[in-house]
N, CA, C and O atoms as a MOPAC input file, in Angstrom:
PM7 MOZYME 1SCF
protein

 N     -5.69700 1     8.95500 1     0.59500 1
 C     -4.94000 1     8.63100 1    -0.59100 1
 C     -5.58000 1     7.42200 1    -1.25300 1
 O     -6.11500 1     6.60500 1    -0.50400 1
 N     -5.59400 1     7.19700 1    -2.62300 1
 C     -5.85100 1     6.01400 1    -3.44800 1
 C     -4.73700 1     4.85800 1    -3.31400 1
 O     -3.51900 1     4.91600 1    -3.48100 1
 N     -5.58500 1     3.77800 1    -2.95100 1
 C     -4.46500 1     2.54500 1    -2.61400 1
 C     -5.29000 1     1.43100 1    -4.02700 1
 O     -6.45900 1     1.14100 1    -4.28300 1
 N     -4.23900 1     1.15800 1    -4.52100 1
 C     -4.39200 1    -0.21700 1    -5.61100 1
 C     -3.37100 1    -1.28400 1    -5.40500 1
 O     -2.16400 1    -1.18200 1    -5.62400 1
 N     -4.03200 1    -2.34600 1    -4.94500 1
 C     -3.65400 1    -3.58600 1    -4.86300 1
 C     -3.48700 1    -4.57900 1    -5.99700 1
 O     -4.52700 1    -5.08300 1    -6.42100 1
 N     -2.47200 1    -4.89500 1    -6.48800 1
 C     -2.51300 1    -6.01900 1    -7.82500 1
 C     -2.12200 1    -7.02400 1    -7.67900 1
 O     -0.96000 1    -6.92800 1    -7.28300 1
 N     -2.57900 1    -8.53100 1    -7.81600 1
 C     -2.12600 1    -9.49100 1    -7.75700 1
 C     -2.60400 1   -10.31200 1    -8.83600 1
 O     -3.65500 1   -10.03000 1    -9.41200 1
 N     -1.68700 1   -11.61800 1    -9.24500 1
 C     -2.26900 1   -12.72200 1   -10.27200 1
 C     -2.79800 1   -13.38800 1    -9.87500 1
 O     -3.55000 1   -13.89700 1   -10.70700 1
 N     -2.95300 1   -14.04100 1    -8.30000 1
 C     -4.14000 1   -14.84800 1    -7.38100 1
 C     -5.14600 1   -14.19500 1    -7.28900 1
 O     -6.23300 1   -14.74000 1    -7.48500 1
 N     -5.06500 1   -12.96200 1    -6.99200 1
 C     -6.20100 1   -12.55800 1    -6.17300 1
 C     -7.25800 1   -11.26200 1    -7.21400 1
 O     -6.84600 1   -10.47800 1    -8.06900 1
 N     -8.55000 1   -11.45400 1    -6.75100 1
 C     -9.07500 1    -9.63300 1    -7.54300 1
 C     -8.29300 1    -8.55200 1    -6.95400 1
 O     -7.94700 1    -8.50400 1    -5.77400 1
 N     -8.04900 1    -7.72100 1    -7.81800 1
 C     -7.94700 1    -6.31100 1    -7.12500 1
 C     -8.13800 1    -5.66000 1    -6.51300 1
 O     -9.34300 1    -5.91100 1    -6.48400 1
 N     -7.98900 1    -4.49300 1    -5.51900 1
 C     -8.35300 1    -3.76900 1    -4.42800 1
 C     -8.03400 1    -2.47600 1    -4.87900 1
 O     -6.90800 1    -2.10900 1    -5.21600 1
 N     -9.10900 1    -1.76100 1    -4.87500 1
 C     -8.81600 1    -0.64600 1    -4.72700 1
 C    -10.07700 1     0.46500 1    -3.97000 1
 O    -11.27500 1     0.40700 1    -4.24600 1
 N     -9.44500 1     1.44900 1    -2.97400 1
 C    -10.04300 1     2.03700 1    -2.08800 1
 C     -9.53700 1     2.84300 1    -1.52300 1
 O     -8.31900 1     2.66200 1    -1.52000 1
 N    -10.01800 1     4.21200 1    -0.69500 1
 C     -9.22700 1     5.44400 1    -0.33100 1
 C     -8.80100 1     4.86600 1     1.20500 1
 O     -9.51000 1     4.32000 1     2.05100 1
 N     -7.37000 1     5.20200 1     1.22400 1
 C     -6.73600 1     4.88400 1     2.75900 1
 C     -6.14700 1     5.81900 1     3.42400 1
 O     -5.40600 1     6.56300 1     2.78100 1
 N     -6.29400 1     6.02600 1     4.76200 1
 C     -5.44200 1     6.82100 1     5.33700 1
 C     -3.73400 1     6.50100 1     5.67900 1
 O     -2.99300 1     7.48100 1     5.76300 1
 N     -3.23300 1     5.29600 1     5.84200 1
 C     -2.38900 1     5.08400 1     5.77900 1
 C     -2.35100 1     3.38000 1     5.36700 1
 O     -3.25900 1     2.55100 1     5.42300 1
 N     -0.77300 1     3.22200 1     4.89200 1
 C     -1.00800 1     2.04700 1     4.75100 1
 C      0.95800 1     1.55600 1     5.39000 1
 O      1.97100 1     2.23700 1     5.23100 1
 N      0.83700 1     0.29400 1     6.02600 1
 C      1.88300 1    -0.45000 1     6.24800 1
 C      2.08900 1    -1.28100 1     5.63900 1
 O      1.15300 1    -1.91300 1     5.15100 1
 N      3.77800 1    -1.73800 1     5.34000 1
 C      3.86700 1    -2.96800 1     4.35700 1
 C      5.78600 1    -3.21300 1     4.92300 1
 O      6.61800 1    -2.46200 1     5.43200 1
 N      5.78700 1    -3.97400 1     4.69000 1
 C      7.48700 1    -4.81600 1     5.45700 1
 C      8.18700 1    -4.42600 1     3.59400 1
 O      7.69500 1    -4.42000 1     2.46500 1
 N      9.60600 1    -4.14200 1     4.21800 1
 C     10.20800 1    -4.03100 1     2.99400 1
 C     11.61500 1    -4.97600 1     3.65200 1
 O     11.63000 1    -5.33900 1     4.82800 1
 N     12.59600 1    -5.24000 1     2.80600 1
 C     13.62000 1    -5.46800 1     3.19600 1
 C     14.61000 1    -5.16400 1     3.87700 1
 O     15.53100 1    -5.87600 1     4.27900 1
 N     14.26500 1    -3.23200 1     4.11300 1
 C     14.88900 1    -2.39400 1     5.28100 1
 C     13.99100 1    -2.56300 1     6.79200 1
 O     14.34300 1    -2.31100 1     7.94500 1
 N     12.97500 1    -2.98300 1     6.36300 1
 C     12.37600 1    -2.94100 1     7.50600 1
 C     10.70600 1    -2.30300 1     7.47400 1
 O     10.48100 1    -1.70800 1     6.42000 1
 N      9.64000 1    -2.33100 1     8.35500 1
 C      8.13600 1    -1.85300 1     8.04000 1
 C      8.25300 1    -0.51000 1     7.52300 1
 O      9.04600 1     0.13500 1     8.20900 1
 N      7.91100 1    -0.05100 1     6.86100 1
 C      7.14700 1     1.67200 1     6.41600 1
 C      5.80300 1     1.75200 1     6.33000 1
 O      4.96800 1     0.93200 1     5.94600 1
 N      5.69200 1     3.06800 1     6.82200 1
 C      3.81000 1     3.29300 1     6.48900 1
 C      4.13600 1     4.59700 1     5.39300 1
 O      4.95900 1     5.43600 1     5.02800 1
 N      3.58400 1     4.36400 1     5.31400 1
 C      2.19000 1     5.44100 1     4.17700 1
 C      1.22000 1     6.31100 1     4.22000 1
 O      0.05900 1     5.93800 1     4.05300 1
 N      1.56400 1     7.73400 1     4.47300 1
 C      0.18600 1     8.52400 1     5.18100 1
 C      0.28900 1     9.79000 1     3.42300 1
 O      1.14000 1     9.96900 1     2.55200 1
 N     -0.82800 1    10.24200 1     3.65700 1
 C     -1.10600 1    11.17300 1     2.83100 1
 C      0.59500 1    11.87900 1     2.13800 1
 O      1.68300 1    11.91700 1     2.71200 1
 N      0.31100 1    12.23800 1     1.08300 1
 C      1.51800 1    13.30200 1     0.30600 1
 C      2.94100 1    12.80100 1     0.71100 1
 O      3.88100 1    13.57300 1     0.89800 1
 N      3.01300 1    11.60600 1     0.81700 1
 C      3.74100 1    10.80700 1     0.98800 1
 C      5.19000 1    11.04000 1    -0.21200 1
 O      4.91300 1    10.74700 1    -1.37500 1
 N      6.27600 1    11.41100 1    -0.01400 1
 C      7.52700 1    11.35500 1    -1.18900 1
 C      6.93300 1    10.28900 1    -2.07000 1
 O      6.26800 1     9.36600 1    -1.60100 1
 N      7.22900 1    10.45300 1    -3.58800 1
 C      7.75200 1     9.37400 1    -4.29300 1
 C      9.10100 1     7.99800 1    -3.82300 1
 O     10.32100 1     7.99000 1    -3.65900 1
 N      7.94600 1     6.96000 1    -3.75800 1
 C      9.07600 1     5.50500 1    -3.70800 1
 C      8.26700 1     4.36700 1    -4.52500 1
 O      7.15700 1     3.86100 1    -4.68900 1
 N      9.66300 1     4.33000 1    -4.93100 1
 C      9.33200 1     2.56200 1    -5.33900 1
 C     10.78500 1     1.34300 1    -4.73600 1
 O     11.99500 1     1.49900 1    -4.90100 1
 N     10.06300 1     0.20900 1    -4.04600 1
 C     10.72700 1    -0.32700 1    -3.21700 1
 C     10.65600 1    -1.87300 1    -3.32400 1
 O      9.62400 1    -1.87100 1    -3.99600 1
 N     10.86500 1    -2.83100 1    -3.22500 1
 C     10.60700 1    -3.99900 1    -2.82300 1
 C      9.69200 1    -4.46600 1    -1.97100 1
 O      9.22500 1    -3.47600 1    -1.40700 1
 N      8.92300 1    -5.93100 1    -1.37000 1
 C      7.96600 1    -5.95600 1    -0.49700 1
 C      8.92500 1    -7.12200 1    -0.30900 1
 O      9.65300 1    -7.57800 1    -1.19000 1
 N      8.79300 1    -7.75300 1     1.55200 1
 C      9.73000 1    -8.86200 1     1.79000 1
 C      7.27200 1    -9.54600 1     2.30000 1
 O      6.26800 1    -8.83600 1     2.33900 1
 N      7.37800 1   -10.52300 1     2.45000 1
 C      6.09000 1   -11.41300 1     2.43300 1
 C      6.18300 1   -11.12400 1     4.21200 1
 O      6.97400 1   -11.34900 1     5.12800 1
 N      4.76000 1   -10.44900 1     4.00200 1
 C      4.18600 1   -10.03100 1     5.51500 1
 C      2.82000 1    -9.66200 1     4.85600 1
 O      2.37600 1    -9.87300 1     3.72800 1
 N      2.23000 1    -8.94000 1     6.12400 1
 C      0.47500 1    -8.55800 1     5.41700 1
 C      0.62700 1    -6.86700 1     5.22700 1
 O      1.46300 1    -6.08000 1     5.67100 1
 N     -0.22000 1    -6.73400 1     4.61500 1
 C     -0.23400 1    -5.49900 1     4.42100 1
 C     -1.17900 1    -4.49000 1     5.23500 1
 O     -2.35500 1    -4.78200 1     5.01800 1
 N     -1.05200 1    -3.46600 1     6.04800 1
 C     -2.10400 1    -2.99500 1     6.85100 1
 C     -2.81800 1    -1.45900 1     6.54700 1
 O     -2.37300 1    -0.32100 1     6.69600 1
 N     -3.52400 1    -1.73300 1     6.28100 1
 C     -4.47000 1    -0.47400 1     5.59700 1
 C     -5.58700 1     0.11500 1     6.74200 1
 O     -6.50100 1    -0.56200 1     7.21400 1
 N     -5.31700 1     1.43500 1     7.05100 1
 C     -6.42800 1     2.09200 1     7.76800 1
 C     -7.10400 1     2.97800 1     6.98600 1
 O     -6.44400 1     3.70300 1     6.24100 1
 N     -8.50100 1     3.07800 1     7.01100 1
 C     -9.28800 1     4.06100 1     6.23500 1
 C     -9.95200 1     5.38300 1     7.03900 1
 O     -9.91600 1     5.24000 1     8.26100 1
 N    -10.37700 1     6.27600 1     6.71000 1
 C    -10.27400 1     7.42000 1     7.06800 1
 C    -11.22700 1     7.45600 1     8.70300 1
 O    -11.17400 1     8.33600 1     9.56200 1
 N    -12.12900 1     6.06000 1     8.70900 1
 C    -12.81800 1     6.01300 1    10.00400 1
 C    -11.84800 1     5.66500 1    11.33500 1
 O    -12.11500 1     5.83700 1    12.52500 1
 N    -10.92100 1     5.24900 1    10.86900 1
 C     -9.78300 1     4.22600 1    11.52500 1
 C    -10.23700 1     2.66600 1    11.87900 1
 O    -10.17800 1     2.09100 1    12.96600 1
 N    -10.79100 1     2.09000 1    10.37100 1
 C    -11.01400 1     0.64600 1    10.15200 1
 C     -9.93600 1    -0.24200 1     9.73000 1
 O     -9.69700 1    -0.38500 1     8.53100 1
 N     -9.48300 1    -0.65100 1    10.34000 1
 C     -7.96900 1    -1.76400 1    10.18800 1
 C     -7.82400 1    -2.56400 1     9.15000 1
 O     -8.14600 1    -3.57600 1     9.77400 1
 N     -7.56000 1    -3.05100 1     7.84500 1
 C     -7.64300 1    -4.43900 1     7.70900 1
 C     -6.56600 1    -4.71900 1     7.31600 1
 O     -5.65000 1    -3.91400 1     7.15000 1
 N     -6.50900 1    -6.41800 1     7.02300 1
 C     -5.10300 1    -6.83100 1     6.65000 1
 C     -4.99400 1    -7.60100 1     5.22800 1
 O     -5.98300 1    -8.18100 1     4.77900 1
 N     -3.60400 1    -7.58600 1     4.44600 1
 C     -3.71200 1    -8.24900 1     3.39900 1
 C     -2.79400 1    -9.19500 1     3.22300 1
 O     -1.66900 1    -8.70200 1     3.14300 1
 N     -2.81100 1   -10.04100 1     3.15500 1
 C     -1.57100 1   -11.10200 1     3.11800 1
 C     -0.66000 1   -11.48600 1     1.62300 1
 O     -1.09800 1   -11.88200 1     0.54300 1
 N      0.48400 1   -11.25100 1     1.96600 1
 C      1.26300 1   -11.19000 1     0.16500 1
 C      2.38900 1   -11.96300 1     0.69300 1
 O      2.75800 1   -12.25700 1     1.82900 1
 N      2.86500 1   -12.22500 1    -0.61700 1
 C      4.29500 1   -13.47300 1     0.02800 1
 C      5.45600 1   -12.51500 1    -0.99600 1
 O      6.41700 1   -13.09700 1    -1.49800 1
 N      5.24000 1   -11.08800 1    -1.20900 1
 C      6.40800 1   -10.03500 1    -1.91300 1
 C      5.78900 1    -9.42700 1    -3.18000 1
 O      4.68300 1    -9.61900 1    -3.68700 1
 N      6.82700 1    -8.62600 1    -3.55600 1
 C      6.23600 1    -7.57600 1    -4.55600 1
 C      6.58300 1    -6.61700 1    -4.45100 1
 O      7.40200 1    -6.61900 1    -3.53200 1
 N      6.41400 1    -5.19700 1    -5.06200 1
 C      6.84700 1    -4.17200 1    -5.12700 1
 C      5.79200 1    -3.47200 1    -4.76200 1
 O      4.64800 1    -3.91100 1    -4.88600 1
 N      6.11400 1    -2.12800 1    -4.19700 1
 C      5.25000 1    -1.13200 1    -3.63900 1
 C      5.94800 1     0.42600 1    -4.42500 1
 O      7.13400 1     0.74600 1    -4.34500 1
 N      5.13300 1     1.02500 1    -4.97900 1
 C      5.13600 1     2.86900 1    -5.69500 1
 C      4.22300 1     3.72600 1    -4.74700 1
 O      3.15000 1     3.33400 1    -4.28800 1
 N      4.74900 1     4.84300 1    -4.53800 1
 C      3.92300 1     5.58200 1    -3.95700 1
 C      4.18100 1     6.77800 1    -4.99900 1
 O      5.23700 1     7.12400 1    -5.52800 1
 N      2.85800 1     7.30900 1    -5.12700 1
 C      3.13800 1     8.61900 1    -6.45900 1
 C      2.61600 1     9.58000 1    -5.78100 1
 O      2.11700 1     9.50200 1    -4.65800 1
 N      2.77600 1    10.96900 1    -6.79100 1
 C      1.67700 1    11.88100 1    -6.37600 1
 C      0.35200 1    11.79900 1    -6.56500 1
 O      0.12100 1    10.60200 1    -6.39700 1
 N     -0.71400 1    12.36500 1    -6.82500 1
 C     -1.75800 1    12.12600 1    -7.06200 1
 C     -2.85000 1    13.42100 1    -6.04100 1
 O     -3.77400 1    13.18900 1    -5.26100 1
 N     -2.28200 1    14.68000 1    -6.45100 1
 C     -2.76300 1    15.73900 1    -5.77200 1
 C     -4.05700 1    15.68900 1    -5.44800 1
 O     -4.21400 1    16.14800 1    -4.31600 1
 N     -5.55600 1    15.15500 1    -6.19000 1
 C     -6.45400 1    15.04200 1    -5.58100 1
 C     -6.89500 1    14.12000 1    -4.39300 1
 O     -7.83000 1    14.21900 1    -3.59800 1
 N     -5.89700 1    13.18300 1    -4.54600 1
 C     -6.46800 1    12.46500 1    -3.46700 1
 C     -5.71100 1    12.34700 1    -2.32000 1
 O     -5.99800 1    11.66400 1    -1.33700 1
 N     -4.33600 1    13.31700 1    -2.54200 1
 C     -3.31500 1    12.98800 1    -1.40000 1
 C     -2.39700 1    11.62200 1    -1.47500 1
 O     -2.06500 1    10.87600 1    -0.55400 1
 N     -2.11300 1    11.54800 1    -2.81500 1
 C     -1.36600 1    10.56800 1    -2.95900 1
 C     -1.61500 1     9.54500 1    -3.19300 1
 O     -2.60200 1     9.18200 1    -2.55400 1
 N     -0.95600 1     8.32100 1    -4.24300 1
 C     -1.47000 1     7.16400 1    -4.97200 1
 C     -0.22900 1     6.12100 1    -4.49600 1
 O      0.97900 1     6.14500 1    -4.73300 1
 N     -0.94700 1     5.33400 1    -3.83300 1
 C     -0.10900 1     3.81300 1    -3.47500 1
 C     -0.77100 1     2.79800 1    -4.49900 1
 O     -1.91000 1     2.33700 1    -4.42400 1
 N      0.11700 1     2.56600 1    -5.40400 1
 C      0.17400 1     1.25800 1    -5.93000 1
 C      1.34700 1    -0.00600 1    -5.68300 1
 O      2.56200 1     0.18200 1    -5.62700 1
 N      0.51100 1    -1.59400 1    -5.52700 1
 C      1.18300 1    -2.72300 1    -4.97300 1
 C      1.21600 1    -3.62500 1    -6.03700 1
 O      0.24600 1    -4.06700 1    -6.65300 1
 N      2.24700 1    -3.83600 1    -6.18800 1
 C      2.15500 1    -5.03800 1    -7.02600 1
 C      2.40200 1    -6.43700 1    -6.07400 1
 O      3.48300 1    -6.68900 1    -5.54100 1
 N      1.40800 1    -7.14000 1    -5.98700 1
 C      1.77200 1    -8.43200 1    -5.09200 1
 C      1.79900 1    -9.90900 1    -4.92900 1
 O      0.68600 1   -10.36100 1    -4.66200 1
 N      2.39300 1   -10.45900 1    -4.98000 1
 C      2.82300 1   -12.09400 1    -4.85100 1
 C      1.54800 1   -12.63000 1    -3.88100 1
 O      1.48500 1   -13.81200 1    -3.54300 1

């Protein structure tokens, strides 16, 4: 799936992920391919992104909102808006 990262500190990110984790106010969710439509809140944790090799990394945000769309070619579009 296409993951886009947005922040006013930081450059942008964007890159194909296999899943992605992020803390909400209910509690962690991940993110794997064809994922439902959400849009949700972010509570300040890191964000954890695996890519299709199973390469880990982490992103650090202090909140923000998270969308997950469709995006049939790629298996789904995560966009972050982040603090």
């Amino acid at each position: 799936m296409l993951l886009n990262i947005y922040s006013l500190q930081k450059d942008g990110i964007r890159r194909d992920a296999k899943s992605v984790s992020v803390q909400t106010p209910n509690g962690e969710i991940t993110i794997l391919e064809n994922h439902e439509p959400l849009i949700t809140p972010l509570t300040a944790h890191a964000i954890r992104v695996v890519d299709a090799s199973g390469t880990e990394e982490h992103f650090e945000y202090a909140g923000g909102f998270i969308e997950v769309r469709p995006f049939p070619e790629k298996g789904g579009e995560v966009n972050i808006l982040a603090k």
